[in-house]
C-alpha positions in Angstrom: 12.2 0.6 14.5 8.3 0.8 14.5 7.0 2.7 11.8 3.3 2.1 12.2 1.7 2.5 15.6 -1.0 0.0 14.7 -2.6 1.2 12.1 -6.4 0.9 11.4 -6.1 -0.3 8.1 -3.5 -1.1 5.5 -5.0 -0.4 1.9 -2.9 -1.6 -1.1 -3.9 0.4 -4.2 -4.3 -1.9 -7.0 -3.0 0.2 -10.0 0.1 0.8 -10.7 1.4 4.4 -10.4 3.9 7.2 -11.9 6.5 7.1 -9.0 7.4 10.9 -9.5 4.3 11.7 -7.7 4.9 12.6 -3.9 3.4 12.9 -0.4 0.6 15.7 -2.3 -0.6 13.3 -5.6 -0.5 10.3 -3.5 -2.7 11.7 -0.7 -5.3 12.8 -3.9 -4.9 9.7 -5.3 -6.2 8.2 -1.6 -8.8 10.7 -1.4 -10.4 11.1 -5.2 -9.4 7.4 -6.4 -9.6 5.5 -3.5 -12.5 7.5 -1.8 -11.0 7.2 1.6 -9.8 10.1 4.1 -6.6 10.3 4.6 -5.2 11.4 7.5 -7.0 8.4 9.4 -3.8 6.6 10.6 -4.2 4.0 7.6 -1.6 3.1 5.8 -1.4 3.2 1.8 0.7 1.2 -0.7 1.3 2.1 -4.2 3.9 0.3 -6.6 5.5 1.1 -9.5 4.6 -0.5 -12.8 8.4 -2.0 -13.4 7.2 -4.0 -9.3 10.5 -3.2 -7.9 9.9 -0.1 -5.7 6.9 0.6 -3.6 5.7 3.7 -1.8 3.8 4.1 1.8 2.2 6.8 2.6 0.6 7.2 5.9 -0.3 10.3 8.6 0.9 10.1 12.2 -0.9 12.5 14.1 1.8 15.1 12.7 2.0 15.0 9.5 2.3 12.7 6.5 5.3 10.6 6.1 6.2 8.6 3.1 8.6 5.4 2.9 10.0 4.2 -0.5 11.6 1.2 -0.9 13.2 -0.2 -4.6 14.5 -3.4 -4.5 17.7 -4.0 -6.8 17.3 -7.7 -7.9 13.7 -9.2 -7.8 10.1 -7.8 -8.0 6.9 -7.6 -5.5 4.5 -9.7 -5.9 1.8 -7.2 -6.9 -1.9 -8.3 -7.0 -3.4 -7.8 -10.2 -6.3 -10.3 -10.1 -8.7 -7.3 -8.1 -11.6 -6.2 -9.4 -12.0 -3.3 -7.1 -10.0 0.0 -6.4 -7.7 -1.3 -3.5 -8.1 -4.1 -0.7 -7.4 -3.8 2.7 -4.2 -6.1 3.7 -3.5 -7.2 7.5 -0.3 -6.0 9.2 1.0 -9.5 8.7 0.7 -9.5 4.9 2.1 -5.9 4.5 5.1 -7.4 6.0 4.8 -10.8 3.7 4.5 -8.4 0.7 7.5 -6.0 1.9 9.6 -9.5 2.4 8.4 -10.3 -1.4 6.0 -12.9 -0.8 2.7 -13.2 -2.5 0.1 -12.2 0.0 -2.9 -13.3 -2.2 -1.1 -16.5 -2.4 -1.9 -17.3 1.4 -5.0 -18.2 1.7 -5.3 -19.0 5.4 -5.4 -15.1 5.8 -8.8 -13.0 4.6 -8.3 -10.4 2.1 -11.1 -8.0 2.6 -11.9 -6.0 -0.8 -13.5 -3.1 -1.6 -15.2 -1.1 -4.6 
């Protein structure tokens, strides 16, 4: 299954967040936090502060869709050494980081970050 039709960018939001919040406080959190539209086709990762479950929220030309994942024995590797808001992963390391690897930790792969 494809869930992302190539998506223009992938933004990992650096701060951790209260996983109650759904499709509505996440989308404000993209707009007022992050300061990014969205409804652009980008996708947007949030994580719990315990590491073990993330949320993606993303809009498909329909609607918004959100996909949770909690994983029962280990944790993600979450960045924490960024200085801005959010950084913009590559498809590649949105899978590295859903597979539990440390995306920052490759560093053959540019990390583009913003304020």
């Amino acid at each position: 299954m494809i869930m992302f039709q190539a998506p223009p960018k992938v933004y990992l939001h650096r701060d951790f967040i209260d996983f109650r919040k759904s499709i509505n406080g996440l989308s404000i959190i993209v707009e007022q936090q992050m300061e990014l539209p969205s409804t652009d086709g980008s996708v947007f990762v949030f994580c719990n502060k315990g590491r073990d479950k993330l949320k993606i929220l993303y809009w498909d030309n329909t609607g918004f869709a959100l996909w949770y994942k909690r994983l029962e024995r280990d944790k993600f590797k979450w960045p924490q050494k960024i200085e801005s808001e959010q950084l913009v992963l590559s498809e590649q390391q949105l899978q590295w980081l859903l597979s539990g690897f440390d995306v920052l930790g490759h560093q053959a792969v540019h990390i583009e970050c913003y304020s």
